[in-house]
C-alpha positions, 0 to 999 in steps of 0.5 A: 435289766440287761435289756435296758443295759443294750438299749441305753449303749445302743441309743448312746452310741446312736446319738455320738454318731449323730452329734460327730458327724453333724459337727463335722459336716458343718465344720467342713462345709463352713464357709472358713478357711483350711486352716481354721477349718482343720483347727474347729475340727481338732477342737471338736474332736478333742472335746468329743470323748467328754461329751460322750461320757457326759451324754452316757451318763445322762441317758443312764440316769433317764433310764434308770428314772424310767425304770423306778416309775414303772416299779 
């Protein structure tokens, strides 16, 4: 169980990582203005600890399903 535990963390972290910096790159390389620029980017960052948590818990809950099937 505690190797499931490691995996789900490890996949979580993985996909914030990826979903972070894909926003922010196309943030940056968005053909906007500084200013809009810097406020898209402030938006995304202020939402992300949510969308973590929300994506922890849904991976969680995959797993956990998984985990009973195989039972």
């Amino acid at each position: 169980m505690a190797e499931n535990g490691n995996e789900v963390k490890g996949l979580v972290v993985g996909m914030v990582i990826g979903m972070a910096l894909g926003a922010i790159l196309g943030i940056l390389f968005a053909p906007v203005s500084g200013q809009e620029a810097r406020n898209r980017l402030k938006g995304f960052l202020e939402e992300l600890p949510d969308k973590a948590k929300d994506l922890g818990e849904k991976a969680r809950q995959v797993f956990k399903k998984k985990e009973e099937e195989q039972v």
